[in-house]
N, C-alpha and C positions, 0 to 999 in steps of 0.2 A: 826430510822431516816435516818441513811445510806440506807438501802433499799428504804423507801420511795422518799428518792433525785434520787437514782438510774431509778427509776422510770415516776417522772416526768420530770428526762432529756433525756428516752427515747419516754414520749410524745411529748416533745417539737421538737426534733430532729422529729418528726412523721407530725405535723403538720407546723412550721416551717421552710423555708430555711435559715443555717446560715449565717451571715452576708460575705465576701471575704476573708474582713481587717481583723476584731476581732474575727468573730466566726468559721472563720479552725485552726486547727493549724498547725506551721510552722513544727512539725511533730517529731516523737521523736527522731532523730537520727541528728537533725540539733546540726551544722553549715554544720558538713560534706553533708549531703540530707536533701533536702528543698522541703517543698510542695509550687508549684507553680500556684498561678491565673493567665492563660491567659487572656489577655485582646485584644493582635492586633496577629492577624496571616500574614504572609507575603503577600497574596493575599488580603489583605486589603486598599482601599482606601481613607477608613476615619481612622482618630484617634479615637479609644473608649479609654475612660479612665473608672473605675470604680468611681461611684459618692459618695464619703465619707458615706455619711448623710444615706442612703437607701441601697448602696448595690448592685443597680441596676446600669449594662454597660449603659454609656451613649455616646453619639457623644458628643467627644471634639472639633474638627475640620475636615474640609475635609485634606487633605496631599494638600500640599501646588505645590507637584512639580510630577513628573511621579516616581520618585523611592520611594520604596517602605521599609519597614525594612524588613532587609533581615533574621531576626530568630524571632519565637516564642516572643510574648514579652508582660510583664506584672509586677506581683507585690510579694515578698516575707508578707503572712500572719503575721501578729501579730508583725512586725519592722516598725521602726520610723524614720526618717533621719533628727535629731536636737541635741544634744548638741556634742554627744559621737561622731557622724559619723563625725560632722564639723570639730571637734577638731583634728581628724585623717588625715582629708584632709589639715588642716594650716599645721599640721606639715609634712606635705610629699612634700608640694607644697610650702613653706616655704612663703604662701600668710597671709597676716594679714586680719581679717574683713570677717571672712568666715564663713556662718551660713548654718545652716541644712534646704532643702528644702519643709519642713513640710508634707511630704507626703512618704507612706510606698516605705521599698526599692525595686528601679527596676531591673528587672533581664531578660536578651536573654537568651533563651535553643537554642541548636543547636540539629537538629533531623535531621533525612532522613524521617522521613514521614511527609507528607502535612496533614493541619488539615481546614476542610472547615471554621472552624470558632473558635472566643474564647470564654467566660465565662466555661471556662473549668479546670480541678484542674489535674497536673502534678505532678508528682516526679522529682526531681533536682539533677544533682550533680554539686556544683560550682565547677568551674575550674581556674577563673582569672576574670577582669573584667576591667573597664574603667573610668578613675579620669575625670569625666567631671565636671565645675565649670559654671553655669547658672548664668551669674552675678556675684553676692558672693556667689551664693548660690551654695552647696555641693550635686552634681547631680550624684551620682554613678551610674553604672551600670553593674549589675554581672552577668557575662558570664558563663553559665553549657551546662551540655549536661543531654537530658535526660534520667533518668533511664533504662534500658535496652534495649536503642537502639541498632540497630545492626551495625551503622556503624560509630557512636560519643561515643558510650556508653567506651568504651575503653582508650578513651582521661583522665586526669587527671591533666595537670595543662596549663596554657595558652601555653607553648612550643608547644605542641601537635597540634595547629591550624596551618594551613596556613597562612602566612603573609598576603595574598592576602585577604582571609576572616576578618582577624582582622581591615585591612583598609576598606575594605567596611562595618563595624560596626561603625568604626571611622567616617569615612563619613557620613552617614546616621545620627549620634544624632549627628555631627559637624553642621549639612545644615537641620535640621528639620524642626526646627523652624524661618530659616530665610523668611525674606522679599521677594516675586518676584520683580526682577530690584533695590535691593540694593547689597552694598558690605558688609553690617556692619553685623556683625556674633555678634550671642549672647550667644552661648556657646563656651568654650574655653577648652582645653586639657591638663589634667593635668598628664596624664601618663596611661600607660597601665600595670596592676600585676597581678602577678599570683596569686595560690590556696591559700597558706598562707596568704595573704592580702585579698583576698575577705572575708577569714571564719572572720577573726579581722570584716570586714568591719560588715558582717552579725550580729556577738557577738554582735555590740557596736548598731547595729540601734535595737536589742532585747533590750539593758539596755536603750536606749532611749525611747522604744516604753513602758518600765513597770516602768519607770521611772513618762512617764506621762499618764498612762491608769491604770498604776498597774498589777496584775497579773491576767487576764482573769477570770482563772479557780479556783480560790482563790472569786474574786467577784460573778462570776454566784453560787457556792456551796452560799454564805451566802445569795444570795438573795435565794436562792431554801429553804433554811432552814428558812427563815423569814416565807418563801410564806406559809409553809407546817407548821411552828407555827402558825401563825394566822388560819390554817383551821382548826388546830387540837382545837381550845378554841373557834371556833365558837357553 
């Protein structure tokens, strides 16, 4: 039976492409390295988000204003941002009423190379990241660098960056989403932390995400062992 699962999950993986969200995974060395889905590159001037349901990059909006985000940016695999992530952000932010943004966690890479485009899969290492609160909602955003770069790969906890780059991150998901010709800002700042708070942050959107999906590779094994009983008593 082992061999036969073994088998039709290299079919599937053969004719199939896996889902972003659910079917990469966040990779086995995570919190410390995260595999990452790009979704916007900084020569980007629309927002692509990926679309839950299919899997498939879609146009969220055009960018609202001429700047542009200034890193790599996209989605941590198989994490969830609802009970565990919110509960993190009340208590840091010592704000009441604070719930999880219902969608996987986000995360900037910092690189020196340009990449013409996203739907593309990265290796991570967080470093720190960004307490943004959308509303009540609990909007993180975790800052790495990527894998073997040559000139961030080095880096290891938010110290490591230039102030001047961490305000222009700040910037950029402070003013994203605003209105042209209003004052009224709709995400608010709740702090900037380093390594050790992002992996927390990472661990907890994992117990959220299996909390409510369960364990991935737990579910595909039993449906593969259903699929492969019912053909064996056909």
């Amino acid at each position: 039976m082992a061999s036969d699962e073994k088998t039709l999950r290299t079919l599937m993986s053969f004719l199939f492409r896996a889902h972003p969200w659910h079917g990469v995974s966040i990779g086995a060395k995570a919190p410390e390295v995260v595999t990452v889905y790009v979704e916007i590159v900084p020569t980007d001037t629309v927002k692509y988000e990926i679309d839950k349901l299919t899997g498939i990059l879609k146009v969220d909006r055009p960018q609202k204003y001429s700047n542009v985000c200034p890193a790599l940016y996209g989605l941590v695999p198989q994490t969830y941002c609802l009970e565990r992530v919110a509960e993190l952000c009340a208590e840091r932010t010592g704000r009441e009423g604070i719930i999880g943004d219902g969608d996987p966690l986000d995360i900037c890479v910092l690189s020196e190379k340009e990449m013409p485009r996203g739907d593309v899969l990265l290796q991570a290492i967080p470093i720190g990241g960004l307490r943004l609160i959308d509303g009540d909602e609990a909007d993180d955003k975790i800052i790495a660098v990527m894998q073997g770069d040559a000139v961030y790969s080095g880096w290891r906890n938010i110290q490591d960056c230039p102030a001047p780059l961490i305000e222009r991150l700040t910037h950029y998901f402070l003013t994203y989403k605003d209105l042209p010709g209003t004052s009224d800002r709709k995400v608010e700042m709740g702090g900037v932390y380093g390594r050790d708070e992002a992996l927390e942050v990472i661990r907890r959107s994992r117990e959220d995400y299996q909390n409510h999906f369960g364990n991935i590779e737990d579910l595909i094994s039993a449906a593969l062992r259903k699929t492969i009983g019912s053909l064996m008593h056909e």
